[in-house]
N, C-alpha and C positions, 0 to 999 in steps of 0.2 A: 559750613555748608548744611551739616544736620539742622543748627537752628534756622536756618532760612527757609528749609523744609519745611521745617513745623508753624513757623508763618504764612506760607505761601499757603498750608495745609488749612489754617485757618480765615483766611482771606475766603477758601474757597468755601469752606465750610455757610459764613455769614453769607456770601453771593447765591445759598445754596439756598438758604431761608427767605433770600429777598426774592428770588424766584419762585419760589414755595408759595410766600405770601400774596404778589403779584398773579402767580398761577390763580389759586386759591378765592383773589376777590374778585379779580375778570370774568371769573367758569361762576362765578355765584350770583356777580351783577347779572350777567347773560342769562342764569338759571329763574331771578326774581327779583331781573330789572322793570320792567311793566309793570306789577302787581307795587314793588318797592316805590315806584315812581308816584303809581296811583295813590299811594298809602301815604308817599312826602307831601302829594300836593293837598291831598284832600283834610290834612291835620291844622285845621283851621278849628277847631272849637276854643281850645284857650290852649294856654304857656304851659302848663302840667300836660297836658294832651300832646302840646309840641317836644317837650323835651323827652316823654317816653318812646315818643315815635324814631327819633333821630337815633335815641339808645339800641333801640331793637335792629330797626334798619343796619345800622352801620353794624350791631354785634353781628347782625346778618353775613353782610359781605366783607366786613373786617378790611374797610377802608375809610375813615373818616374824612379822607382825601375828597374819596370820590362820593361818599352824600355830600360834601359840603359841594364840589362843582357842580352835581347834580342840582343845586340849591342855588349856587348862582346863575345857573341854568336858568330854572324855572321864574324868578325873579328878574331875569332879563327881559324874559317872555311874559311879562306879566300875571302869571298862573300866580303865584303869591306874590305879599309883600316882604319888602324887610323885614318888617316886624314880625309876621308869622315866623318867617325862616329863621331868626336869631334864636327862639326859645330850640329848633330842631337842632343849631349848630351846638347850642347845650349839650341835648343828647347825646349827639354823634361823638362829642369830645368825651363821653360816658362809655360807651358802648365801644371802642377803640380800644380798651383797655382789657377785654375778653382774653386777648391774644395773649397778656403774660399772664393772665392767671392760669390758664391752661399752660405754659412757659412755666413755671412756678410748680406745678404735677411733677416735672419731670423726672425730676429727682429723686424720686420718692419711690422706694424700695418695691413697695405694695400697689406702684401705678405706675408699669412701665410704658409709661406713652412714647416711646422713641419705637419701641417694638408694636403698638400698638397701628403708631404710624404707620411702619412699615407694610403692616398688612394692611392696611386700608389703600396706602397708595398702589400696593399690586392688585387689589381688586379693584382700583379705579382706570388702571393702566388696562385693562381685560375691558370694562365697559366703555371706555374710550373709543374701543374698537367696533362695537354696536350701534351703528349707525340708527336708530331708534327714539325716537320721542325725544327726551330729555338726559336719555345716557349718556350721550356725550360728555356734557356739561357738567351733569354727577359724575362723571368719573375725571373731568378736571380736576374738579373741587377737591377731589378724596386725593390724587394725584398731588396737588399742591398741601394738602395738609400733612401728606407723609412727608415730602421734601423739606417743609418746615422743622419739623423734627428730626431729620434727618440730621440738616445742617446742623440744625444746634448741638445735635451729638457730635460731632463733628470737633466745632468751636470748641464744645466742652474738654475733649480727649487732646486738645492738641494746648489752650489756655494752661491746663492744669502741669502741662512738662514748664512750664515760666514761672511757678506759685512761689522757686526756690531762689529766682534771681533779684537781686534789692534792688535794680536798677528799672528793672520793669515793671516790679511792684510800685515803688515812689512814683511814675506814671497814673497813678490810679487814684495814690493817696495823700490829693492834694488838700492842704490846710484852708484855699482860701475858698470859702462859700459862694460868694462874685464868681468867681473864675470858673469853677465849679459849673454855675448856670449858663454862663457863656459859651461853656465846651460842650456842653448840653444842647443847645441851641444849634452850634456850628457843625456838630457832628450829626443830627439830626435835620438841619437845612442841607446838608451833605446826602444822606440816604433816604430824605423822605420818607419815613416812617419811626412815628415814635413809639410804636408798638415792636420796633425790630430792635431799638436803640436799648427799652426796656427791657427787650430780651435776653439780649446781648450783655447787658448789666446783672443780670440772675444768674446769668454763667462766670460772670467776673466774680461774682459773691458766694457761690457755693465753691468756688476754688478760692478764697479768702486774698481775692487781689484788688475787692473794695468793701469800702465799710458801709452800713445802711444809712450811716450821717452822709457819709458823700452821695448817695446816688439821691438823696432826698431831693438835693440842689441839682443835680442834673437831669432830673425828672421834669424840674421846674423849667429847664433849658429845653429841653426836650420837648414840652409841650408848644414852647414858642418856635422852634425850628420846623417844627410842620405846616406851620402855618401858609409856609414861602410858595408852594404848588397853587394854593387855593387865591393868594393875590394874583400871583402872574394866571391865571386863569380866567380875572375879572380884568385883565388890561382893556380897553378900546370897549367894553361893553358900558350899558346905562349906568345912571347916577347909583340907582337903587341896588342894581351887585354889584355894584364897589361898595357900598356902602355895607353888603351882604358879607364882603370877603374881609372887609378890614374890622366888623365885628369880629371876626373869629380869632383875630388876631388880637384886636381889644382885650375881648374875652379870657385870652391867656397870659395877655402880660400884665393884666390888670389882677389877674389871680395869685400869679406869682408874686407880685410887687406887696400883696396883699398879707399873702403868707411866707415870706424870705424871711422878714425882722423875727417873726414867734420862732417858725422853725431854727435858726440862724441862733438866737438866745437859750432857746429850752430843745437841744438837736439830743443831750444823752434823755434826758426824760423822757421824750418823745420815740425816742429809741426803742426804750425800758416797756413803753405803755405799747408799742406795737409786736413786739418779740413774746410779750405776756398774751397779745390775742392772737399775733399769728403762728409761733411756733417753731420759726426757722426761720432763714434769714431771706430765704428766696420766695418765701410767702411774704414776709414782711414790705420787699420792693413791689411785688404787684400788686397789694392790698394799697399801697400808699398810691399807686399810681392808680388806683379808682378813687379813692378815698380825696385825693387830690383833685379830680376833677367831679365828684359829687360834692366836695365842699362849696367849689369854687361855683357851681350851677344853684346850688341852696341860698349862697350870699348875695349873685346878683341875681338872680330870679325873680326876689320882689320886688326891685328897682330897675325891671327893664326898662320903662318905659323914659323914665329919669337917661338911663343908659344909652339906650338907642335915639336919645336926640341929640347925648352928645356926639354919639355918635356922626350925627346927620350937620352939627354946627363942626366938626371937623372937615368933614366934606359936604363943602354947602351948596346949592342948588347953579348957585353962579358957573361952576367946575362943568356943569351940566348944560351949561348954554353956550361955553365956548365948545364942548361938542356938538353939542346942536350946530353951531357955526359953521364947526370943520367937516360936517356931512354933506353943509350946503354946499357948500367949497368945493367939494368933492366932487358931487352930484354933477354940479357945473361944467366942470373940468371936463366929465366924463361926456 
């Protein structure tokens, strides 16, 4: 019964951070959505221009969810093209990543950001109450970033009573790199956020219940499971955001497909060369989870345009005229 406790305890814990983080990009969207939106649409000068905007934006609201729907948005409506929005989806897969490096602090003797949290969410909980300009919203925001850290304490205190059981460790410490990225994926198409999966992974790792070769591979999964919100977002809209959402998905599994075979051959060296610049093992997973997606924006960034038409020969115009068809259809009906 005690260990069902300590599950149940951490169940609650992770639900704690997913509302945290949810809190947290909602009260931010709302804080500097307008100015955010103006800023998405108007990043048309070139692909260096779009991919810092996507980075900043999303470090902003700490949802790459929501610029990228935001982006299917605007490209439905014609405000951009594909093309511009692919170099932003770059970004925002950049800038998504904020969340464990700050996850990654936590640990750390001389930065107690669980206590830091705290008080910020009871001063956001106080400005909640002031019905005033923008306090609300600031005091969402601050609200959602203590419960974040909250939870993770949480997760952390309750993970670390398992650290002694070999049945729950071998859960963690699997041998196969494939499988590895698929649990990555599934578990992340499961909670929609691969910033919470990464999280969650930093606290497996400072209680030594995985190793920095495995999360390397389910970082890799991770990145493709988020993807799943931003299609089913683009369902029954124009050619051009589907075309917008199945880049982003392109984008990541063409990344990982990219770097599986290096990592997957050279995973202790790799290891070695990350631990010598990061220092710990929980800096190590969030460094590789930016590093991962700055690599993967630097490699196809010169060949977007190569990219995004295959993009557009995947889903070809034709797809676009039997919609066109079923509106007429519709239209009629109606």
């Amino acid at each position: 019964m005690y260990i069902l406790g300590q599950v149940l305890l951490a169940l609650g814990g992770i639900t704690l951070f997913l509302i945290g983080l949810k809190y947290m990009s909602d009260n931010m969207e709302l804080l500097a959505g307008e100015k955010m939106k103006t800023l998405l649409s108007s990043c048309t000068k070139n692909n260096i221009y779009g991919v810092m905007t996507g980075a900043v934006s999303t470090a902003v609201i700490q949802s790459s969810i929501a610029t990228n729907v935001i982006l299917v948005g605007f490209v439905s409506n014609g405000i951009m093209s594909f093309y511009q929005a692919s170099s932003v989806i770059m970004g925002a897969n950049i800038g998504t990543t904020i969340t464990a490096q700050l996850v990654s602090l936590s640990g750390k003797d001389s930065f107690d950001i669980t206590a830091l949290g705290s008080l910020i969410a009871f001063l956001g909980f106080i400005f909640s109450f002031i019905k005033k300009g923008k306090l609300p919203e600031i005091g969402g925001v601050m609200m959602g970033f203590g419960m974040l850290f909250l939870g993770l304490d949480i997760v952390s205190e309750r993970i670390s009573y398992f650290k002694n059981f070999e049945k729950f460790r071998s859960i963690f410490l699997v041998k196969n790199d494939l499988l590895l990225l698929f649990n990555g994926l599934i578990i992340t198409a499961i909670v929609q956020s691969s910033s919470a999966v990464t999280s969650v992974m930093i606290i497996l790792a400072s209680n030594g219940l995985i190793t920095f070769e495995n999360s390397m591979f389910l970082i890799l999964g991770a990145n493709i499971g988020t993807c799943l919100s931003v299609i089913v977002s683009a369902v029954g809209k124009p050619l051009e955001a589907r075309r917008t959402a199945f880049f982003n998905l392109a984008f990541n599994v063409v990344g990982s497909m990219i770097l599986f075979l290096p990592l997957s051959l050279f995973k202790s060296e790799i290891a070695s060369a990350f631990y010598k610049f990061s220092g710990s093992i929980e800096r190590e997973i969030a460094n590789f989870h930016t590093l991962f997606n700055l690599t993967v924006t630097l490699l196809l960034l010169p060949i977007l345009k190569p990219f995004n038409r295959l993009i557009e020969r995947l889903i070809p115009k034709k797809e676009d005229k039997k919609y066109s068809k079923y509106r007429i259809i519709v239209s009629k009906t109606n």
